[in-house]
C-alpha positions as CSV (number, residue, x, y, z in Angstrom):
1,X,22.3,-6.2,-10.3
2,X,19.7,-7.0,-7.9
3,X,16.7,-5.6,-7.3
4,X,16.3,-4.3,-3.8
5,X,14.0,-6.2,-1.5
6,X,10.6,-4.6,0.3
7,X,12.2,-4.0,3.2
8,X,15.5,-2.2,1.9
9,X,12.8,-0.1,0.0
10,X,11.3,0.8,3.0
11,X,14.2,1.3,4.9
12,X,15.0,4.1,2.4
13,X,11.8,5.7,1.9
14,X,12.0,6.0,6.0
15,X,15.2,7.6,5.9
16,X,14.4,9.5,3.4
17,X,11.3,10.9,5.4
18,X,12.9,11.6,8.5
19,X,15.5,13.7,6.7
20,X,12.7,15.9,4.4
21,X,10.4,15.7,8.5
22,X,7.8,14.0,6.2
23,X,4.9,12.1,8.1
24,X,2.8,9.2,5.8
25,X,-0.6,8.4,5.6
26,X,-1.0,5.3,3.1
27,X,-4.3,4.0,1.5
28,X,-3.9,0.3,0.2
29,X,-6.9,-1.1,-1.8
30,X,-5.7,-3.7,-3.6
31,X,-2.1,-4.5,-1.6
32,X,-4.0,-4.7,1.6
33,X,-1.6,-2.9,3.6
34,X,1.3,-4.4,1.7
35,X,3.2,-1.0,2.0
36,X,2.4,-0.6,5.6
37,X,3.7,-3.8,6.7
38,X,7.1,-3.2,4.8
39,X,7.8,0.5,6.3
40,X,6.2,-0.9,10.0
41,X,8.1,-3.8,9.9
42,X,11.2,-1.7,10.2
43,X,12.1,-0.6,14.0
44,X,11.4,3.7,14.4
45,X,8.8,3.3,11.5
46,X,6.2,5.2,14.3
47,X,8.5,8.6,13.5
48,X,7.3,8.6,10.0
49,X,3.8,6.4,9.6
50,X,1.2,8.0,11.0
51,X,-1.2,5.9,10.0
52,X,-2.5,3.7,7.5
53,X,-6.3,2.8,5.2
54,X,-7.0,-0.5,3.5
55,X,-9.9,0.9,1.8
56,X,-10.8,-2.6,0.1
57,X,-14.7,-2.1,-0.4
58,X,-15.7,0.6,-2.7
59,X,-17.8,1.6,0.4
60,X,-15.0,1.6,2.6
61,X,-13.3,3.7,0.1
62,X,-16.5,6.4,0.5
63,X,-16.6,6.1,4.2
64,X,-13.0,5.6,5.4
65,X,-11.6,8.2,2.7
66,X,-14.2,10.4,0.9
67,X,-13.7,9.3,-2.1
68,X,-17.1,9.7,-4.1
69,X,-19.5,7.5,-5.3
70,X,-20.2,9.1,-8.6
71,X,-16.1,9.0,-9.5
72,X,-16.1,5.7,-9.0
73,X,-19.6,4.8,-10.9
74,X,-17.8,7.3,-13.7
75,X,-14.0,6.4,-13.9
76,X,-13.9,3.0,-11.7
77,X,-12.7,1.9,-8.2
78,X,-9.4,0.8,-10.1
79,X,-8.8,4.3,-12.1
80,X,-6.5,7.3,-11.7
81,X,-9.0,10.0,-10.3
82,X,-9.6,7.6,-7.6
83,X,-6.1,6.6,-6.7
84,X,-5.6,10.6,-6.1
85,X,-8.6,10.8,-4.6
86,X,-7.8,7.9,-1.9
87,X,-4.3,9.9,-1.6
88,X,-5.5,13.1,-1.0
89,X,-8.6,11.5,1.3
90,X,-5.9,9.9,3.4
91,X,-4.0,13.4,3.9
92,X,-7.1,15.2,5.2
93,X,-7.8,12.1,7.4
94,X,-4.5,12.4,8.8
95,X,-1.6,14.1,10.4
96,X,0.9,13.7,7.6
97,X,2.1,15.7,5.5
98,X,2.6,13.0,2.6
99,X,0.4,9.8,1.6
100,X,0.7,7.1,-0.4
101,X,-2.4,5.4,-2.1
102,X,-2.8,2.6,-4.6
103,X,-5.7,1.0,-6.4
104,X,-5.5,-2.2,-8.5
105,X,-6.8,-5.6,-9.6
106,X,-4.5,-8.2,-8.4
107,X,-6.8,-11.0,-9.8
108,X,-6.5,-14.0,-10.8
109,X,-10.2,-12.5,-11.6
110,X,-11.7,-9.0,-11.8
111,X,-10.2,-8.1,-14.5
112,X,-11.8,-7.1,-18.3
113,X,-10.3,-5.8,-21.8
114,X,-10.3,-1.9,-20.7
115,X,-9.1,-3.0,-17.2
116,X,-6.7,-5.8,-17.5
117,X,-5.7,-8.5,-14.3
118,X,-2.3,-6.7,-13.0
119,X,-3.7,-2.8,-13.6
120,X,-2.4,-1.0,-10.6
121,X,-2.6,3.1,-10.5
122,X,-0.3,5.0,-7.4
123,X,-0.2,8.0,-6.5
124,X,1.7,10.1,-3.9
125,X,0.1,13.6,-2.9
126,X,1.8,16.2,-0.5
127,X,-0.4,19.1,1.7
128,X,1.8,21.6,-0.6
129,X,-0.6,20.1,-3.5
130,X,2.2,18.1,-4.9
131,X,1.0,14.7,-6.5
132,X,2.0,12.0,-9.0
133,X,-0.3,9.5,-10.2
134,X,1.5,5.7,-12.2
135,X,-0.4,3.5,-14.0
136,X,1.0,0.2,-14.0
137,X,0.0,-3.4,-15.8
138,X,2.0,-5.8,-13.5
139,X,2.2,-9.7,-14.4
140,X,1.9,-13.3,-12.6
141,X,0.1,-13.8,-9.7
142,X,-1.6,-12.7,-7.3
143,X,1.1,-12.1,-5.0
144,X,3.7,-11.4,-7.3
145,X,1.1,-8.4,-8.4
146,X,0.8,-6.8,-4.7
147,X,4.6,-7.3,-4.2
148,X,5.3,-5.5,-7.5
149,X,2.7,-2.8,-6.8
150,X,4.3,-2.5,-3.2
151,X,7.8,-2.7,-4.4
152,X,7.1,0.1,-7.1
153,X,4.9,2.2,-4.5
154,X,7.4,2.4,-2.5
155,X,9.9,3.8,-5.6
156,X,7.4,6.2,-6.2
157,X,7.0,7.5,-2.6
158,X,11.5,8.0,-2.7
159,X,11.7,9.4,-6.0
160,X,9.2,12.5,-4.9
161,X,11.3,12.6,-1.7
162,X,14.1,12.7,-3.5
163,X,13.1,15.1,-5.8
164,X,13.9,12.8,-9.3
């Protein structure tokens, strides 16, 4: 069977928020907006995105999102405290009531032994306090990375909505 394509994802995951009245706030680092694109692409998309980050700097990542300098010097920019930090930042920077964040090294350089080319963390927090966090080591390129960071972001976002 076929994988689904980016935009059937996001056609789902925008169903699937107008049904739960779900507004998203996304935070891309290393997809740069990869996400976004996909659910905007899609005609109605405003009745669910609210708005979107691409938090690619670690300064843009303090000043756009809050997310502190002294996680990042202590866990990474690419790490799971600040993947649910850039989630929650872009829920109290927001209207929504759901966000989407993802942090990663999409290479072809960047990367190290501890922090491998392809590491991707994403996490999905709600204003209820909800929150999942994935840690992911994706392979190929550098666009075959973001697309399978996207792709599986945008899983992660529908399985939460879906309750699985």
């Amino acid at each position: 069977m076929e994988e689904p394509s980016l935009e059937e994802r996001a056609r789902r995951v925008l169903e699937a928020c107008r049904r739960a009245g779900e507004r998203l706030a996304l935070a891309e680092a290393s997809t740069g907006g990869l996400v976004s694109a996909s659910l905007t692409d899609i005609s109605g998309a405003s009745a669910v995105v609210e708005r979107g980050f691409v938090p690619y700097s670690n300064e843009a990542k303090t000043e756009q999102l809050g997310v502190p300098v002294e996680l990042m010097v202590a866990h990474g920019a690419v790490s799971e405290q600040v993947a649910l930090a850039l989630a929650q930042g872009a829920l109290a920077r927001s209207h929504a009531t759901l966000a989407f964040a993802e942090t990663g090294i999409a290479g072809p350089s960047g990367g190290s032994e501890a922090k491998p080319v392809g590491l991707v963390y994403l996490a999905v927090t709600r204003r209820d306090g909800t929150h999942v966090c994935e840690r992911h080591v994706f392979t190929g390129d550098r666009k075959t990375i973001r697309r399978a960071a996207a792709a599986r972001g945008l899983e992660l976002l529908l399985s939460l909505l879906e309750g699985s």
